[in-house]
C-alpha positions in Angstrom: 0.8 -2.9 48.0 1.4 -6.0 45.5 3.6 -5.2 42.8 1.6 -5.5 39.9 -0.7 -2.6 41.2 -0.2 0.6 39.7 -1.3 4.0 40.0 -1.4 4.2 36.0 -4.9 3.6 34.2 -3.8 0.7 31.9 -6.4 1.5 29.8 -4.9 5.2 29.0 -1.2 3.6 28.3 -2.8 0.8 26.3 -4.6 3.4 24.2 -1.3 5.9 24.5 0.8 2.9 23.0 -1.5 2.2 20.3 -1.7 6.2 19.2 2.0 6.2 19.1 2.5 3.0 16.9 3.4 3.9 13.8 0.7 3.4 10.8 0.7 0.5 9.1 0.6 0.8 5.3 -0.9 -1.2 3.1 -0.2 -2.5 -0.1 -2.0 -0.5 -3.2 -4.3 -2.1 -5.2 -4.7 0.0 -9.0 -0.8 -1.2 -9.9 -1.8 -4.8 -9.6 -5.5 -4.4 -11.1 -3.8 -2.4 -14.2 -1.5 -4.9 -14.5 -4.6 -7.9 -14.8 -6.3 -5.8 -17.2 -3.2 -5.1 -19.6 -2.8 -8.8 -19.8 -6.1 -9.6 -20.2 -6.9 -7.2 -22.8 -3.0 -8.1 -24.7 -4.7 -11.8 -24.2 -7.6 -11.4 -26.1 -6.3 -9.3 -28.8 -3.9 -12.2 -29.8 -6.5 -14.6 -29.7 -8.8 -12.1 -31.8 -5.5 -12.1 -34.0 -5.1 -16.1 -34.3 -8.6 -16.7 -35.0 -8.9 -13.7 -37.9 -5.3 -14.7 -39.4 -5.9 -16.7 -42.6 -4.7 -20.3 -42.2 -1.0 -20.9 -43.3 -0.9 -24.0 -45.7 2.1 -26.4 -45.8 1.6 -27.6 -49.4 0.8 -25.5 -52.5 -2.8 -25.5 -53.4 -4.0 -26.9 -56.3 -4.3 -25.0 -59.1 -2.4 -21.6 -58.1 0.5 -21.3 -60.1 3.4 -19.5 -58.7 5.1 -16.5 -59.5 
């Protein structure tokens, strides 16, 4: 009888080992996509804000006295 014979169906350990492996876990994906979203949203706020904002101007305007 060669050595590498055995009388145990290598198939049935195969699938044994791969029952008793422990589960792999995976990474979740909502913290990551809630994340994206804040920033987006927080993103386009502030560029809703910049574009509303009146212009600031460096040098009085003509014609305005101030107070």
């Amino acid at each position: 009888m060669d050595s590498t014979d055995s009388a145990l169906d290598q198939v049935a350990i195969g699938r044994a080992r791969a029952l008793l492996k422990p589960p792999i876990e995976r990474e979740r994906l909502w913290p990551a996509l809630a994340a994206a979203t804040f920033a987006a949203i927080s993103a386009l706020a502030f560029a809703t804000a910049m574009i509303m904002a009146p212009p600031t101007l460096s040098r009085p305007v003509p014609g305005v006295e101030a107070r």
